[in-house]
Structures are given as C-alpha cells and as structure tokens.
N, C-alpha and C positions, 0 to 999 in steps of 0.2 A: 502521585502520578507514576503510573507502572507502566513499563514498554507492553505492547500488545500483544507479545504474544504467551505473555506472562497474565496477563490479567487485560477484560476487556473492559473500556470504560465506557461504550458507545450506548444509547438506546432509542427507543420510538419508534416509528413505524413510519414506513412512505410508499411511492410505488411507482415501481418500476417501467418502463416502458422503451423496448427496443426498437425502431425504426431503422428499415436499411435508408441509406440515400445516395444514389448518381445522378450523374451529369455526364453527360456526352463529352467523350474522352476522357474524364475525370475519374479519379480514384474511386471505388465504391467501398463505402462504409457503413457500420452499424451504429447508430446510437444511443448509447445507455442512458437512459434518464431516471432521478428521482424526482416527479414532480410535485411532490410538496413541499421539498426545498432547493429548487432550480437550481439542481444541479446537475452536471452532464458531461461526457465523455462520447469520444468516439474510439471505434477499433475495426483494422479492417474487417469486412466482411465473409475473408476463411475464416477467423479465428472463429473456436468453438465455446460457449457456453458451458460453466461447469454446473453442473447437475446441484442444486440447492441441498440436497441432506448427503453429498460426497463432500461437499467444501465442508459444512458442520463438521462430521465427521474427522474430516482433516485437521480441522482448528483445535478439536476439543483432542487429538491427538499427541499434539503438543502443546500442548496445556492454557491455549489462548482460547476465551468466553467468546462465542458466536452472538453477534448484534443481531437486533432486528430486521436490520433491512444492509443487505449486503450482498455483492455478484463478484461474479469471476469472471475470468473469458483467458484462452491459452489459443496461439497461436500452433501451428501443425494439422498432423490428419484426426484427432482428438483429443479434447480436454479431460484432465485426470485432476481431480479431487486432491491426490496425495501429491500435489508439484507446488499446494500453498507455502509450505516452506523446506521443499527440495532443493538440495542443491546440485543437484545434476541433472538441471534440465534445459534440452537445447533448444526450446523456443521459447518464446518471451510470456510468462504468465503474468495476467495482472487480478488485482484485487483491488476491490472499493465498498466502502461503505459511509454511511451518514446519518450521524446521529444525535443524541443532545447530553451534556453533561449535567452532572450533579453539580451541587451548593456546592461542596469541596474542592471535587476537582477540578471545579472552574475557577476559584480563588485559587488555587496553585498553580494554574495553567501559567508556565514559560513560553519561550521559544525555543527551551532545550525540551523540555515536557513532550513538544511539537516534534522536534528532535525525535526523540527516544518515544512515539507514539506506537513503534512496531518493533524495531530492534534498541539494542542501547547503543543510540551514536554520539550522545555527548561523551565528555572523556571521564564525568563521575556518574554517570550512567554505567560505561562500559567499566569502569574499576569495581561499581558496586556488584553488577551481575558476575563479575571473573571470581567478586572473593564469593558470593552465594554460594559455587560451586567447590572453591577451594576449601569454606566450611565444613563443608558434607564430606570431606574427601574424593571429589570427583575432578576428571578432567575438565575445561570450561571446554564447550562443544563449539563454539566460534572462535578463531584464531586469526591473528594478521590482518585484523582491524586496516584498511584505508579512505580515506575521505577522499573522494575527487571531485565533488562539490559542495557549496551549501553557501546556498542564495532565502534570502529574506524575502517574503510577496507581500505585495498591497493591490489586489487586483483595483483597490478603489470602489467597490461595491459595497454600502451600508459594515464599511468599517471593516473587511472581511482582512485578515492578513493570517500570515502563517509562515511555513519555510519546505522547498524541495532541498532536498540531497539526495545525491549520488555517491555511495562507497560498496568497499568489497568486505567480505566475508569469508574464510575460508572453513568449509568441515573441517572440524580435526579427526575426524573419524577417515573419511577417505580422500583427503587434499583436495579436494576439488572449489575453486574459488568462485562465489555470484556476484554478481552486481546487482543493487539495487538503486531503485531511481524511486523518489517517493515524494508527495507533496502533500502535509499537514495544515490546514485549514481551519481558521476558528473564525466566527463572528463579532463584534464590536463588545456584546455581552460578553462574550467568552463561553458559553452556556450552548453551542452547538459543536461540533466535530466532523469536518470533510476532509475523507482523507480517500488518494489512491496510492498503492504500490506496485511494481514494472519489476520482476526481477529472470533472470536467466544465468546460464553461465558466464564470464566475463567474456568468452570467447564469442556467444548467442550475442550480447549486449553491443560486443565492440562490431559485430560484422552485419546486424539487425538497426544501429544507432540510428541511423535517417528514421524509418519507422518505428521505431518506439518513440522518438522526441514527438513526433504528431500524435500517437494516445498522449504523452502526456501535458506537451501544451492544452490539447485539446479541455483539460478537464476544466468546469470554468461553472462559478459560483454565478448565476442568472438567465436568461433568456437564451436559448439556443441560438 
C-alpha cells in the first residue's frame, strides 16, 4: 500500500451527479454524488469545479495515477487544476474519488494504509518516504510533519469504517505550511476505496474552519 500520490490504487467507474440545493434562508449548496456507490458530499455553491483533464494533468504531475471516477471543486473566483497538491493556496480545494481495490491491496489494507492513502501520515510511512529521497540524494520535499487530529469512523453502514486526519505539511522549497483534512473510507470487504481530501494554507484552513468542517462531515457513504 502506497500513499496516493505516489501511486494510485483506486478503480471502476461511477457517475457523477451535481445538484444545487436551497432552502429559504438556508445556506445554498452543491451536491456531488457518485451514484453507484452512494456516496456524497456537498460544497458550497461558489466553489468552482475543476476541469476533468486539468485535475489529470495535475495528478500525473506529481506522479500520482488518475482513478476512474474522481472530481475536484476549489473555493474563490476559479478553480485551478495545479492547486491538487499546491501548497500555496488560499482557498480551500477539495478532492474525491471512489473506487474498488485489488486482491492485494485489500488484504494489506490497515488503518495506517487509510492513514497514508494520500500523503505519508503514519510515522513508518513518513520515515519510509524521508529515506526514498535521502537515497537518491535529494531533499525530502515535505518537512515539519504535525498531526492535529486522527479520529477512527464507523459510520455504521454495511461495515464501512476508515479514519479522518487533520495535519500540516510544510514545502521545503518555499516554507509555506497546508493543512489537510482527509477522510479514508473502506467497506466490510475491504475491496472498495472512499476517500475525500480538503486542504489550503494553514492560515485558509484556520480562518475558513466553520465551512470546511461542513464539506467534510458532509461526505457520507449512502442515501442523501
């Protein structure tokens, strides 16, 4: 099991279906659905959609494999393709996709696996990827590693569990620190994959928090 944006492990197909919805006085939003495996998120209704072959683009930039079925959406006056994994960016982008695993890496699925499904957050996760680069002779490009959460889930749905965390990140290239918020998803088999990620600047994160926690409670394995 490799973090994601090293190698992707996701696949299958689904389909997508955006819906706004309001309510008199009530916040207006967009719904992201995959409905052939009810699953679902919401974001408010400025945020912009990233463009399907800029997000590719993006991933296979940094050397993470593009799933099947997978959306973006960035908050501001437009969504940019190249802010999948910037760290200098000040509104909140999110990333989701859902997909099914292999024989293999669904007998090695952890909850550190879960962990480290995007970046490396367990701690031999993160020692593995530090020495990858200190092999090669290279700087390691993430520094000052922090955890600021990491919570275990049981939504209680046909055995679905996983885990969110919340840590920071900093470029070493130009200091600049993100936060990410992320929630890794498996089914009872183990043989599926829902996952989203939320990330901005710490600064985006800490003064944005009220509305990012609603994309990310929202996302939510069944029935709308």
């Amino acid at each position: 099991m490799a973090h994601r944006v090293a190698k992707g492990l996701v696949g299958g197909c689904a389909l997508l279906l955006g819906v706004t919805v309001t309510g008199c006085g009530a916040p207006q939003y967009t719904y992201i659905a995959n409905s052939s495996a009810s699953t679902y998120f919401k974001v408010p209704s400025g945020w912009h959609e990233v463009k399907a072959e800029a997000l590719t683009t993006a991933e296979k930039a940094v050397g993470s494999s593009p799933a099947p079925w997978q959306v973006a959406y960035e908050a501001g006056t437009q969504a940019n393709g190249n802010d999948f994994l910037s760290f200098d960016v000040s509104h909140p982008f999110v990333f989701a996709e859902v997909g099914g695993l292999g024989s293999t890496a669904s007998q090695s699925l952890s909850y550190d696996a879960l962990r480290d499904f995007f970046l490396p957050v367990s701690s031999t996760a993160r020692s593995n990827f530090s020495q990858a680069f200190t092999s090669r002779g290279e700087p390691d490009p993430f520094i000052n590693f922090q955890q600021i959460s990491d919570q275990v889930l049981t939504p209680g749905r046909d055995g679905v569990h996983g885990v969110r965390e919340i840590f920071d990140y900093t470029d070493a290239l130009d200091g600049v620190t993100d936060t990410f918020d992320e929630i890794a998803l498996t089914n009872a088999d183990q043989n599926e994959i829902y996952f989203i990620v939320l990330h901005c600047t710490s600064t985006c994160y800490s003064n944005d928090q009220s509305e990012i926690n609603d994309v990310m409670t929202s996302f939510t394995i069944g029935s709308p």
